[in-house]
N, C-alpha and C positions, 0 to 999 in steps of 0.2 A: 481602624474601622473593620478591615475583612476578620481580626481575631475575634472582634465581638457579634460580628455578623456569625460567624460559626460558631460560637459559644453558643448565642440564641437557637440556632438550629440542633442542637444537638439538644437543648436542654426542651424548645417543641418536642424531638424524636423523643427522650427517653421519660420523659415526666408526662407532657400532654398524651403520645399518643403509646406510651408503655412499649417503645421499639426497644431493641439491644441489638448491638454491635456484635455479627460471631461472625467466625471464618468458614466459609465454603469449604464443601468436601470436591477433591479434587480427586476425577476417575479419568484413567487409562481412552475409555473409549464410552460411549452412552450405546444401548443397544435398544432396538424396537421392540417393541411391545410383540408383532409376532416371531421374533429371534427368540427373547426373552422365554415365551412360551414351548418354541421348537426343544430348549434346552431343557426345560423341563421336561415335556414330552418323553425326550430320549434317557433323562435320568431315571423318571420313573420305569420305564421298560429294561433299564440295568439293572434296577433293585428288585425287579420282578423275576427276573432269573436267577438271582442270587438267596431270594426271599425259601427262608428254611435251611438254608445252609450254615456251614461252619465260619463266621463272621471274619475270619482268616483269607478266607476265599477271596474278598475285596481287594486284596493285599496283590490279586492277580492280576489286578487291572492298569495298565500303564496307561495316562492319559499325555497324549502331546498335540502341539499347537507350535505355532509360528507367532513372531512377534515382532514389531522394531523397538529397539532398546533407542531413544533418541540422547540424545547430547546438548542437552542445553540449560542456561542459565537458573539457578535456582526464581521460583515468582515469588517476589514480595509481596510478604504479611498484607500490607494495606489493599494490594491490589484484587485480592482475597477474599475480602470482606462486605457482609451484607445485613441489611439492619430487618430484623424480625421481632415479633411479636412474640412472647412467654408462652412456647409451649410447639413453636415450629419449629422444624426439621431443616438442618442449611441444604440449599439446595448442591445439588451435584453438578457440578462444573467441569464439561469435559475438554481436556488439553492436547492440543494438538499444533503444532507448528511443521507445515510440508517444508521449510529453507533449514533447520535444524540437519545436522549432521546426524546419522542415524546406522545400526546395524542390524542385519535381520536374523535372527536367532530361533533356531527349533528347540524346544526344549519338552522334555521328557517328566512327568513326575507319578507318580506311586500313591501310597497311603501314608509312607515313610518319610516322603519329602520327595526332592529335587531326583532326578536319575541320570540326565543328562544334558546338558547344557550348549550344542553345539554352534557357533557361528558360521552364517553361512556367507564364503569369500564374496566379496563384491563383485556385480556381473552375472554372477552364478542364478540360472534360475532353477526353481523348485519343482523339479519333475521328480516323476518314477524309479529316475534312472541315477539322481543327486540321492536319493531316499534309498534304494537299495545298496549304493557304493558307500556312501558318507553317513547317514542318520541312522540306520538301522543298526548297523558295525557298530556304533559308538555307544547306542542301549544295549545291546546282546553284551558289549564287553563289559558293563558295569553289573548287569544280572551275572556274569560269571563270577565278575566278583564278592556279587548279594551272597547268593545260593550257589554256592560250590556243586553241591548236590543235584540238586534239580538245575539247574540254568533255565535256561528258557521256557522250559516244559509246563503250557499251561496261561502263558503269559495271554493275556489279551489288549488289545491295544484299539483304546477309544480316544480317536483323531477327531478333530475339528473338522465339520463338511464330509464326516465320512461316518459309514455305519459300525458297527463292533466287527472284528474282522478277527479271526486267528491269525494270532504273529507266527508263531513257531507249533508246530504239532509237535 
């Protein structure tokens, strides 16, 4: 009885009321509408200082952020999915489990990809003082190895919660 009771239901969803079965996009975190915007804000006024120059330039800008990298169970496919109408967008489904084992990770990236990856020891918190000893060290040593040449010289570095700052003069 329950398989034909689903059978019906399915064939109401997709014949009567033109649903379809797709899988939800699944993000990191969902941000608000005035974050959403603050980020733009602040992009726009990078490309404003950049606007006219040698498109190379960008290449100057290191971006980093912090993260937790979590540790858990892959979600099943079924758990996923949401039945839509021909022509809607799945919606964005954001994941998050606080009982997940979890690391927190600075990471560093460029124009060119990834610059620096580091994990931050458990316990450890994220001051000034973890960021001058440990984060910084670990970007300067990869730009030495970018740019032999120039190193650092020029870098700029746009941090999350923070305004554009000269890294290195």
């Amino acid at each position: 009885m329950l398989a034909f009771q689903r059978e019906v239901h399915t064939t109401i969803l997709k014949a009567d009321l033109e649903l379809r079965k797709v899988q939800v996009r699944w993000v990191p975190h969902c941000l608000t509408f005035p974050q959403k915007a603050a980020r733009l804000q602040m992009a726009k006024e990078n490309l404003e200082i950049y606007e006219g120059s040698d498109p190379r330039r960008l290449l100057e800008i290191v971006t980093g952020d912090e993260t937790w990298i979590q540790f858990k169970p892959p979600i099943r496919k079924q758990d996923g999915r949401v039945w839509l109408k021909k022509g809607e967008v799945p919606p964005a489904v954001c994941v998050s489990d606080f009982r997940a084992p979890k690391v927190l990770y600075c990471i560093f990236f460029d124009g060119l990809g990834p610059v620096a990856q580091i994990p931050v020891p458990k316990g450890q918190t994220l001051t000034g003082q973890f960021y001058a000893d440990v984060v910084l060290p670990e970007v300067e040593k990869d730009y030495l190895k970018r740019r032999p040449k120039t190193g650092t010289r020029g870098l700029k570095i746009l941090h999350d919660n923070a305004r554009r700052i000269n890294l290195w003069l």
